[in-house]
TIMI-2910 file (N, C-alpha, C, CB; in pm, 1 decimal, decimal comma, always signed):
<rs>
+----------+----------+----------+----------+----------+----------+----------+----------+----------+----------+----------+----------+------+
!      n_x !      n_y !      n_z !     ca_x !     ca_y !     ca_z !      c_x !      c_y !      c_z !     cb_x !     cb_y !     cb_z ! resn !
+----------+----------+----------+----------+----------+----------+----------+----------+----------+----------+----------+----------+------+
! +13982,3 !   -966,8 ! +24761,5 ! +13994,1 !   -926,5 ! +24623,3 ! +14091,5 !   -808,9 ! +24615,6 ! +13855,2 !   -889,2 ! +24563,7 !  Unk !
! +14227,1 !   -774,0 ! +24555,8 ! +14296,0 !   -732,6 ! +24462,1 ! +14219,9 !   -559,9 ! +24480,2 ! +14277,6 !   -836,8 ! +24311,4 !  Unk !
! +14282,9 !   -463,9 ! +24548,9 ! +14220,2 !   -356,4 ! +24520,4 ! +14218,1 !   -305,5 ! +24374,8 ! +14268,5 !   -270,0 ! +24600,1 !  Unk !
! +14343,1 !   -319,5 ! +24309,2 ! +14325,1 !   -257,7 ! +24145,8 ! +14210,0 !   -342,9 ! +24090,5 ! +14478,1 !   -280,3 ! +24032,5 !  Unk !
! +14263,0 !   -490,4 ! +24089,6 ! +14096,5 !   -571,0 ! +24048,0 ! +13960,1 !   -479,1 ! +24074,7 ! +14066,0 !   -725,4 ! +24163,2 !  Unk !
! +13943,9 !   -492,5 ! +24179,3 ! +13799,5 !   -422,6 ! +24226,1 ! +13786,0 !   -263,7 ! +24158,4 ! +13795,8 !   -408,1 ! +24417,5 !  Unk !
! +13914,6 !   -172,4 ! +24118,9 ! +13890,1 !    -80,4 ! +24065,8 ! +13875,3 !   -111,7 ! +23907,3 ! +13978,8 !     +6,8 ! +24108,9 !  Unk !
! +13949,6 !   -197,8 ! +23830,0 ! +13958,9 !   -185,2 ! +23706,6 ! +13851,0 !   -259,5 ! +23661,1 ! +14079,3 !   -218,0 ! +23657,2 !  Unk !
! +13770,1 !   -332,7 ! +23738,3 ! +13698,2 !   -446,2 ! +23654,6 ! +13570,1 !   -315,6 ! +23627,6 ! +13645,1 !   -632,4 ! +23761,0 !  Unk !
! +13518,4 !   -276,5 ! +23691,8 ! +13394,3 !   -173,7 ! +23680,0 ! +13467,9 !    -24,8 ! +23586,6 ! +13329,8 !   -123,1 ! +23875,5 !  Unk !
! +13527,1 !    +19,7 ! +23555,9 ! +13601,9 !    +78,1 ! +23505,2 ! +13630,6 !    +28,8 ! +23360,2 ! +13692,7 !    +83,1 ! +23586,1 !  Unk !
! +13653,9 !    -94,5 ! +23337,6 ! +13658,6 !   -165,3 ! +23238,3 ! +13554,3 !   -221,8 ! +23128,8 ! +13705,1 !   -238,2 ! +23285,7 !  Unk !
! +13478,9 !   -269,1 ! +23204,7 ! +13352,7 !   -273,0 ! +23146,1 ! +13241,2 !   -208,8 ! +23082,0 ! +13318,0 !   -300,7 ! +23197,2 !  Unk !
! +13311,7 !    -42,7 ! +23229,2 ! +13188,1 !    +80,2 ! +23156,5 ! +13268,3 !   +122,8 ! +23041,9 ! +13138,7 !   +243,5 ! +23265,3 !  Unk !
! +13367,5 !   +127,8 ! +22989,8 ! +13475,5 !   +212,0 ! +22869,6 ! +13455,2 !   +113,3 ! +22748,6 ! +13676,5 !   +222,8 ! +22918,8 !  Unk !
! +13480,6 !    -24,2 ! +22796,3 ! +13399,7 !    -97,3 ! +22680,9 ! +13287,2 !    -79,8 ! +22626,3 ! +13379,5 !   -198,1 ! +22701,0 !  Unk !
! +13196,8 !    -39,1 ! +22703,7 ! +13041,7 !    -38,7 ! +22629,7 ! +13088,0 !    +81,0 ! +22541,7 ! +12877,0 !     -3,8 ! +22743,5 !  Unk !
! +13131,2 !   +198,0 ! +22573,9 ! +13194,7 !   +319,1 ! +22481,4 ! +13280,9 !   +285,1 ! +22403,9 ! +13257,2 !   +423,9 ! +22544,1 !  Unk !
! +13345,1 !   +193,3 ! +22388,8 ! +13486,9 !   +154,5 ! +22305,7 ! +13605,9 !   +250,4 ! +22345,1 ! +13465,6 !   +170,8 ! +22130,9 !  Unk !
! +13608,5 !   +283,1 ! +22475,4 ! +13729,0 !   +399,6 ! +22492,5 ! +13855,3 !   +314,6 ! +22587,1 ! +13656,6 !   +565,5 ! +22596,4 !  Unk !
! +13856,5 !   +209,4 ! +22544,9 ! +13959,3 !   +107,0 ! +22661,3 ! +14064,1 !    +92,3 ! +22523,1 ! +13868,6 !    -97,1 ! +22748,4 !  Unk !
! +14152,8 !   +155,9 ! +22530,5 ! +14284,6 !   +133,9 ! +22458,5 ! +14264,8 !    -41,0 ! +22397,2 ! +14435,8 !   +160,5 ! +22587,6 !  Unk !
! +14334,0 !    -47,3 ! +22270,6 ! +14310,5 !   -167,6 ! +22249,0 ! +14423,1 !   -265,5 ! +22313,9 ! +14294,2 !   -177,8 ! +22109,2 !  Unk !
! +14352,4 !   -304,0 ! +22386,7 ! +14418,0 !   -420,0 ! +22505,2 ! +14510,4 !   -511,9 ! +22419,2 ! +14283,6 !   -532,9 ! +22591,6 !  Unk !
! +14649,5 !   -521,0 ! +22406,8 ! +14702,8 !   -630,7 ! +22320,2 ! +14822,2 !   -674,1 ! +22449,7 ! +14773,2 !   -569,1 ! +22138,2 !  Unk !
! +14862,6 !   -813,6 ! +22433,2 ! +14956,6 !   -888,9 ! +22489,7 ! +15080,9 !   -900,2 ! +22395,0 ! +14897,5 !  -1018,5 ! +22524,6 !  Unk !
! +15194,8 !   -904,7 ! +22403,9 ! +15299,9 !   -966,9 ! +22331,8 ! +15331,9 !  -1081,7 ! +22373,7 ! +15405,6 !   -901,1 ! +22326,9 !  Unk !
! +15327,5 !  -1224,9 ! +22278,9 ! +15363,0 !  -1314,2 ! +22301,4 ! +15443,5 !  -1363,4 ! +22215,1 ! +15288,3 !  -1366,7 ! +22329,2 !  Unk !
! +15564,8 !  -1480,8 ! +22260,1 ! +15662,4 !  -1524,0 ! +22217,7 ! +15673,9 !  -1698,3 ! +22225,3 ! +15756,6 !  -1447,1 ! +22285,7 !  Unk !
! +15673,2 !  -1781,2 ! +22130,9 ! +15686,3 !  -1941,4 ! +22136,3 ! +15561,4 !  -1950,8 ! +22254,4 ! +15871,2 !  -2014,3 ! +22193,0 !  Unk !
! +15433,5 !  -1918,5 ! +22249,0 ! +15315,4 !  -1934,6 ! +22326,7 ! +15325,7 !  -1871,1 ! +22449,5 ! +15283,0 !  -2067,4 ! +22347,1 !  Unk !
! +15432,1 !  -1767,0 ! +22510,0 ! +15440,5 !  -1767,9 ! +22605,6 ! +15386,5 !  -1576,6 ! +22636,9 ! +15581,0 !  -1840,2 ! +22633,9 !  Unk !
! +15315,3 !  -1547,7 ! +22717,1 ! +15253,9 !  -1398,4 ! +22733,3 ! +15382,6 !  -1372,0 ! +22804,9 ! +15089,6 !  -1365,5 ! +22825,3 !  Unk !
! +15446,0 !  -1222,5 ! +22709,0 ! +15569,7 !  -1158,9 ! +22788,4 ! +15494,6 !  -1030,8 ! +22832,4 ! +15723,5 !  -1125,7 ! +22689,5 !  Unk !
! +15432,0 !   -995,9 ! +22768,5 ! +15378,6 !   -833,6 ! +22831,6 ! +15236,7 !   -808,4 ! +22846,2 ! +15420,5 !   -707,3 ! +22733,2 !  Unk !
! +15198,5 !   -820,7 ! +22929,0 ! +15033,5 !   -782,8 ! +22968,7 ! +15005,8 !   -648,5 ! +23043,8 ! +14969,2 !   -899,6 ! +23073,7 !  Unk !
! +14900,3 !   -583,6 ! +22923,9 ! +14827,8 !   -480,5 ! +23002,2 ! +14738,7 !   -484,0 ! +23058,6 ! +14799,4 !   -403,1 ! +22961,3 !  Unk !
! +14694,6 !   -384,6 ! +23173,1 ! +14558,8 !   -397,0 ! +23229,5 ! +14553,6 !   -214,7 ! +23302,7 ! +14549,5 !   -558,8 ! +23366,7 !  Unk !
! +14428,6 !   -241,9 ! +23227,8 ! +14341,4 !    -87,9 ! +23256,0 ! +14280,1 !    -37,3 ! +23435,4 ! +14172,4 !   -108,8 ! +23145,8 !  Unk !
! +14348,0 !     +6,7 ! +23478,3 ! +14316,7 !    +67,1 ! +23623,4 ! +14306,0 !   +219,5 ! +23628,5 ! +14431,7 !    +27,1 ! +23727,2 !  Unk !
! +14212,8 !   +213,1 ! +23763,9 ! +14165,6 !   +368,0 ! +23795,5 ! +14111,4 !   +383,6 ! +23912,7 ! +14065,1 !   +425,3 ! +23705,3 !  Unk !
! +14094,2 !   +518,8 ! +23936,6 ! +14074,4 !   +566,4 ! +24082,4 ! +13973,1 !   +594,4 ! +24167,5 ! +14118,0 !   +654,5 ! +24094,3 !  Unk !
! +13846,8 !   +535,3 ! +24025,1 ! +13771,8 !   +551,3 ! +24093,8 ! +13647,8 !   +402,9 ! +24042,1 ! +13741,6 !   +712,9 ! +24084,4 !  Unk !
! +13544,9 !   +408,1 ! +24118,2 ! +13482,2 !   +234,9 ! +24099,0 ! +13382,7 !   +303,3 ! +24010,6 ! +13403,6 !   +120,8 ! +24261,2 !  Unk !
! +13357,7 !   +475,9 ! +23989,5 ! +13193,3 !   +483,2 ! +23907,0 ! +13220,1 !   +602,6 ! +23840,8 ! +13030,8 !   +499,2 ! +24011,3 !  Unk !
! +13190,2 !   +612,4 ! +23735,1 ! +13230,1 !   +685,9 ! +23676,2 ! +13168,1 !   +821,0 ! +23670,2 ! +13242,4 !   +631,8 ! +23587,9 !  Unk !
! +13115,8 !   +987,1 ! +23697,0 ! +13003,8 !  +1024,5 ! +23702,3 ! +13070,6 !  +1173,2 ! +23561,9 ! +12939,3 !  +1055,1 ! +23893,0 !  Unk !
! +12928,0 !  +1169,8 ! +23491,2 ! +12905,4 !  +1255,6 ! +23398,7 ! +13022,7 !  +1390,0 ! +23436,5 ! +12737,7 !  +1290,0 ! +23402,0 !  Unk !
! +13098,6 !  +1431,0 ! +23404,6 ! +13178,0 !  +1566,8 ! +23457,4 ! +13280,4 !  +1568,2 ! +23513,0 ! +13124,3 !  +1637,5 ! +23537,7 !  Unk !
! +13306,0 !  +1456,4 ! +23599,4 ! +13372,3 !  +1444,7 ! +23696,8 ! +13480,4 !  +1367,1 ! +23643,7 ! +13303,9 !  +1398,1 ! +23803,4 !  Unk !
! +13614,7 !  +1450,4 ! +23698,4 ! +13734,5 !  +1385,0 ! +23598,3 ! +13775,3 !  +1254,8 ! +23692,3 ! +13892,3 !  +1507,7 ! +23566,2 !  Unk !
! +13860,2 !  +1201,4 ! +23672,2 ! +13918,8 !  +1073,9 ! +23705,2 ! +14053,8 !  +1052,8 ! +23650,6 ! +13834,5 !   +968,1 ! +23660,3 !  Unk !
! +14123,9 !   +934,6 ! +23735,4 ! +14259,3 !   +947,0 ! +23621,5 ! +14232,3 !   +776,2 ! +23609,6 ! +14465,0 !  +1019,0 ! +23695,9 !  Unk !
! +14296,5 !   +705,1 ! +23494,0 ! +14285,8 !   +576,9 ! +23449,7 ! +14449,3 !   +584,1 ! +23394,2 ! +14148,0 !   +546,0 ! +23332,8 !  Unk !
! +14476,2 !   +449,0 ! +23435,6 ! +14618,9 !   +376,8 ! +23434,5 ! +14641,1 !   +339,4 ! +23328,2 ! +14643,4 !   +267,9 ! +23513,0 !  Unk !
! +14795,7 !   +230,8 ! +23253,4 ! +14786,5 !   +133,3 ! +23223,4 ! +14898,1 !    +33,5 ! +23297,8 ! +14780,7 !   +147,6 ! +23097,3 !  Unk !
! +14867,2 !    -45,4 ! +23340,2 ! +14951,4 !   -149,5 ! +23430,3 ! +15003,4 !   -237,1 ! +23311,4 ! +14852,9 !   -246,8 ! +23557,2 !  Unk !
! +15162,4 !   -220,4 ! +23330,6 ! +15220,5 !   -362,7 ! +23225,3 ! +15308,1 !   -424,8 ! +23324,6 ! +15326,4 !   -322,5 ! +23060,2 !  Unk !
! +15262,0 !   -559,1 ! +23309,2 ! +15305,6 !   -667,6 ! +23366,2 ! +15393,3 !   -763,7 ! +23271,0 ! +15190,7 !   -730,7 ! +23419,0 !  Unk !
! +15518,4 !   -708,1 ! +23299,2 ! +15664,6 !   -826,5 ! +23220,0 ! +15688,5 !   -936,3 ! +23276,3 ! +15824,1 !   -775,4 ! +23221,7 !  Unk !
! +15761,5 !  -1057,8 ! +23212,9 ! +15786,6 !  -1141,6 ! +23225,6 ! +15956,3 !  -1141,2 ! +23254,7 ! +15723,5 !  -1197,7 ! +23134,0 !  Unk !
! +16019,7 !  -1182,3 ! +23325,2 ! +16114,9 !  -1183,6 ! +23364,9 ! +16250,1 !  -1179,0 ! +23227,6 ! +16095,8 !  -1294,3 ! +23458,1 !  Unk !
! +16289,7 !  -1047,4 ! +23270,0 ! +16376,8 !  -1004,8 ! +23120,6 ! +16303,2 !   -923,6 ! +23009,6 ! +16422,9 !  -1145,0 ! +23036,4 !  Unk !
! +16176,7 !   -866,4 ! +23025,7 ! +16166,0 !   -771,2 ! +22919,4 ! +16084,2 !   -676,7 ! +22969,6 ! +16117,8 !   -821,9 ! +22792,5 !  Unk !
! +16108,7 !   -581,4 ! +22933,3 ! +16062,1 !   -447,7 ! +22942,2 ! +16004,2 !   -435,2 ! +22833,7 ! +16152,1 !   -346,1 ! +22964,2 !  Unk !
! +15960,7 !   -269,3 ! +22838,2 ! +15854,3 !   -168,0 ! +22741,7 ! +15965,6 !    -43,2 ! +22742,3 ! +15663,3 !   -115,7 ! +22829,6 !  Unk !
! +15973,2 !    +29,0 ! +22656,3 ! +16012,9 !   +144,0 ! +22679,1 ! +15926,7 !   +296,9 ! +22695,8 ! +16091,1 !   +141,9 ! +22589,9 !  Unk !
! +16006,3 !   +371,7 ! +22771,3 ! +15926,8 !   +502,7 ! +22774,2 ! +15892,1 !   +590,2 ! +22668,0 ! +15983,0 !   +579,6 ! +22847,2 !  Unk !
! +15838,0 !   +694,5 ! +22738,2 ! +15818,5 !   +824,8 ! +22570,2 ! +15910,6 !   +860,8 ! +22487,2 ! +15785,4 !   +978,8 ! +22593,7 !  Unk !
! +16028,0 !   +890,2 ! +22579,0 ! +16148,0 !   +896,2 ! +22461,7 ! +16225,7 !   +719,0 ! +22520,8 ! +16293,1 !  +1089,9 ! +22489,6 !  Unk !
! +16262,9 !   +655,6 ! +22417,0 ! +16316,8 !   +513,6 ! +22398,2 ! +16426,9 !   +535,1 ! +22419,8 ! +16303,4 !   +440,1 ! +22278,1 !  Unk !
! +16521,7 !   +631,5 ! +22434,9 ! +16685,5 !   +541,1 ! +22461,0 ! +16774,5 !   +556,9 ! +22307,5 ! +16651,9 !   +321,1 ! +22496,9 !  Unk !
! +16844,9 !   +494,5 ! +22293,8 ! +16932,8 !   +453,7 ! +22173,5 ! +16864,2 !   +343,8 ! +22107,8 ! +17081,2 !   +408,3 ! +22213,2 !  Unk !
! +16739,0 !   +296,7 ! +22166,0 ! +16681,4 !   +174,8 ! +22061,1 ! +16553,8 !   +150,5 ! +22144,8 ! +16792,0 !    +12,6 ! +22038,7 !  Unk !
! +16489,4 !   +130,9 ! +22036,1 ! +16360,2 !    +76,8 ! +22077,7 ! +16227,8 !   +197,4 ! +22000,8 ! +16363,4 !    +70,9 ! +22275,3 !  Unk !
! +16105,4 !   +132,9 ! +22084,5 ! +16001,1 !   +199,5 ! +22011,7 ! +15932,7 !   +280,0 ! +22138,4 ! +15895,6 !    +87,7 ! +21924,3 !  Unk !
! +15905,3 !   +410,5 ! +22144,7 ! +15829,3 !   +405,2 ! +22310,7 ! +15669,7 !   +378,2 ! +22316,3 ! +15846,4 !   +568,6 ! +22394,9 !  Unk !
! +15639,1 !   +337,5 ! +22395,0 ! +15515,6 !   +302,0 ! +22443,9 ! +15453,3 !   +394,8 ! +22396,1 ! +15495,7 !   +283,8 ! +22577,2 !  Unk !
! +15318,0 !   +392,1 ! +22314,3 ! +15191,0 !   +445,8 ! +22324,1 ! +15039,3 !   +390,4 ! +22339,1 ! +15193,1 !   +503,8 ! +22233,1 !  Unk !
! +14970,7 !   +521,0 ! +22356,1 ! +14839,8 !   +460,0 ! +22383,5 ! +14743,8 !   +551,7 ! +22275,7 ! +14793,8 !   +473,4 ! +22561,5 !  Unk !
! +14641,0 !   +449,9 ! +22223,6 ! +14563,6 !   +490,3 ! +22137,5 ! +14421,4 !   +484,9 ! +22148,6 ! +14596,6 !   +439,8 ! +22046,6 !  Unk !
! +14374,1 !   +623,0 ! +22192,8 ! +14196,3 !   +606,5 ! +22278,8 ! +14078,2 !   +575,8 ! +22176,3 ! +14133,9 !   +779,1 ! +22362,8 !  Unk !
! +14020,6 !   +541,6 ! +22195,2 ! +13875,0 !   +564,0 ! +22115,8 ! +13776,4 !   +599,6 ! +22220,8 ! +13815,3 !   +422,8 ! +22031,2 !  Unk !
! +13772,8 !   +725,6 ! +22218,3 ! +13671,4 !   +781,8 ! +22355,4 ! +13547,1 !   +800,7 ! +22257,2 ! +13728,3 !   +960,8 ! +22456,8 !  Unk !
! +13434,6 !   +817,9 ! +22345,6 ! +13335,8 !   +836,4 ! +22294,4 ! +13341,7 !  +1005,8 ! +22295,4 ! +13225,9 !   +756,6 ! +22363,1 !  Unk !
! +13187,3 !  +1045,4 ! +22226,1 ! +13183,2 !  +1191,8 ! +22193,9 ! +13140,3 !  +1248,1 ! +22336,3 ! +13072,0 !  +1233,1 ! +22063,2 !  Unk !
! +13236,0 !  +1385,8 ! +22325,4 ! +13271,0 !  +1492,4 ! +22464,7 ! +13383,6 !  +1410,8 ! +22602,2 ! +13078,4 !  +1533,6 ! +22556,1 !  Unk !
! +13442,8 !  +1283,0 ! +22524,2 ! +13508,5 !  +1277,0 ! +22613,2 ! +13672,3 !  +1334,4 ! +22592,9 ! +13486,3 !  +1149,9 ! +22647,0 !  Unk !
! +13709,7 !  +1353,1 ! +22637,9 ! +13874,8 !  +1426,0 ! +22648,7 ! +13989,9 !  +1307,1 ! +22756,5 ! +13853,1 !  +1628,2 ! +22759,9 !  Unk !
! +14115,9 !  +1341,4 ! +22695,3 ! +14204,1 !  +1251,1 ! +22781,8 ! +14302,3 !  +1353,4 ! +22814,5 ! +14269,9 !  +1111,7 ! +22709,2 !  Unk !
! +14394,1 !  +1365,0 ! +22939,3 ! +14436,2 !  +1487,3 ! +22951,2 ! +14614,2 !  +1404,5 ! +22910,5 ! +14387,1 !  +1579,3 ! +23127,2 !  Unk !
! +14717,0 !  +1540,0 ! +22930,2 ! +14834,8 !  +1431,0 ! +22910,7 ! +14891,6 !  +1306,0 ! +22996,0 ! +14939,3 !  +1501,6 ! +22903,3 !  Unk !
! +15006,0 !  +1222,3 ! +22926,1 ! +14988,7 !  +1155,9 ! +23008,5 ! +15088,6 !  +1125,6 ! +23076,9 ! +14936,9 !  +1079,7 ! +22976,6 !  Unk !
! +15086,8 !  +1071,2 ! +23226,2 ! +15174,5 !  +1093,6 ! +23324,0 ! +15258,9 !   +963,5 ! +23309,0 ! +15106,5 !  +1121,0 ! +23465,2 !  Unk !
! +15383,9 !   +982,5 ! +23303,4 ! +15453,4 !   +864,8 ! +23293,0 ! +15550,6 !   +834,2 ! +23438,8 ! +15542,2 !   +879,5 ! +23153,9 !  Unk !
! +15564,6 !   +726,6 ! +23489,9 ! +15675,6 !   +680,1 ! +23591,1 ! +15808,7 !   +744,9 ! +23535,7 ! +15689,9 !   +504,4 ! +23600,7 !  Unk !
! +15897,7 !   +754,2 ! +23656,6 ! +16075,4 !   +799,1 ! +23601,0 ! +16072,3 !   +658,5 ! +23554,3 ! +16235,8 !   +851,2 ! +23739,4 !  Unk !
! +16184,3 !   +626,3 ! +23443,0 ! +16214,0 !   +499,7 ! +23377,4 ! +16310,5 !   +478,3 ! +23463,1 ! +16250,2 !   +491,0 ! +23226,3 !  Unk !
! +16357,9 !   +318,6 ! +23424,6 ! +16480,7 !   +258,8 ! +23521,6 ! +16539,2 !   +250,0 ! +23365,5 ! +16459,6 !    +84,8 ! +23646,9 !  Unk !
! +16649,3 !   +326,6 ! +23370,1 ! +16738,4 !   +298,8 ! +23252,6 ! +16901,4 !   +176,9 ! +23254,2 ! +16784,7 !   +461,4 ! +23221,9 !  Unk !
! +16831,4 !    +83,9 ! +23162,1 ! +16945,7 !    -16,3 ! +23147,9 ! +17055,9 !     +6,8 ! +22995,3 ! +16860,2 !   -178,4 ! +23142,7 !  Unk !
! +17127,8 !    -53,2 ! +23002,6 ! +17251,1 !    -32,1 ! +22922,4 ! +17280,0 !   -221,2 ! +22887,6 ! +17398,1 !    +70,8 ! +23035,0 !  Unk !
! +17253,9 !   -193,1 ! +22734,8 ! +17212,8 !   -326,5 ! +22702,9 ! +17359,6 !   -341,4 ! +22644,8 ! +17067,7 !   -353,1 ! +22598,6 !  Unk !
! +17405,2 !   -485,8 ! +22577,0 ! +17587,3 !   -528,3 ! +22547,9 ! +17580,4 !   -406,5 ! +22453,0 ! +17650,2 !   -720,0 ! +22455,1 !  Unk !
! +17717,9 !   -385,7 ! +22420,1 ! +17721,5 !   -240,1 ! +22311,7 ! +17749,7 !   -105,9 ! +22362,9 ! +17580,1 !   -211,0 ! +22243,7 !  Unk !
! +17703,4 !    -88,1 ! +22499,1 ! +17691,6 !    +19,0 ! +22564,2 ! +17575,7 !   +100,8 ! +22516,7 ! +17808,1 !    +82,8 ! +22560,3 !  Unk !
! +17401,7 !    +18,4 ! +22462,5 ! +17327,9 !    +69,7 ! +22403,1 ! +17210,7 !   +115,3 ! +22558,5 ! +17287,1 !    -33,1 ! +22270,0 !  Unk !
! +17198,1 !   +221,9 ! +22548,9 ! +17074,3 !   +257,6 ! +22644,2 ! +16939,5 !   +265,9 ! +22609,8 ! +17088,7 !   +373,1 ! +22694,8 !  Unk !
! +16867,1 !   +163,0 ! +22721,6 ! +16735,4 !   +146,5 ! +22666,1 ! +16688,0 !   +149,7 ! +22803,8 ! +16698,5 !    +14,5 ! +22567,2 !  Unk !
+----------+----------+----------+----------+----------+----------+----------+----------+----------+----------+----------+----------+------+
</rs>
């Protein structure tokens, strides 16, 4: 089994019962899933106090991206929108360096 699997599925389930799992959406195009998220983390249990960090994994389809916090010359950047339960806190959030492409136009995204 998939180490992120084995971390996100228990991780996933407990944030659901709270409603604090970002609302999970796919982008799809002519039936086809181009962008899938999935919720990962570092740890398998969650304990009262004890901080943790939690992911979001996007999985593209060959030819499309997401953009970062700041977008480039076009686009929208990625966010995330919590519904934590009460006393929970999210700290900021850590983003990857982007791979910046240069789309026809000489537009950077």
């Amino acid at each position: 089994m998939p180490l992120a699997f084995r971390f996100a599925v228990p991780v996933t389930v407990f944030l659901s019962i709270f409603g604090a799992v970002p609302e999970g959406k796919s982008q799809t195009y002519e039936g086809k899933e181009l962008v899938k998220a999935e919720l990962v983390a570092d740890t398998t249990a969650i304990v009262p106090g004890k901080k943790f960090t939690a992911g979001l994994l996007l999985r593209m389809a060959p030819g499309w991206h997401t953009y970062w916090k700041f977008s480039g010359d076009a686009g929208i950047p990625t966010e995330l929108k919590w519904k934590l339960p009460p006393g929970w806190k999210v700290g900021e959030l850590q983003w990857p360096i982007p791979l910046k492409t240069n789309d026809p136009g000489d537009i950077q995204t």
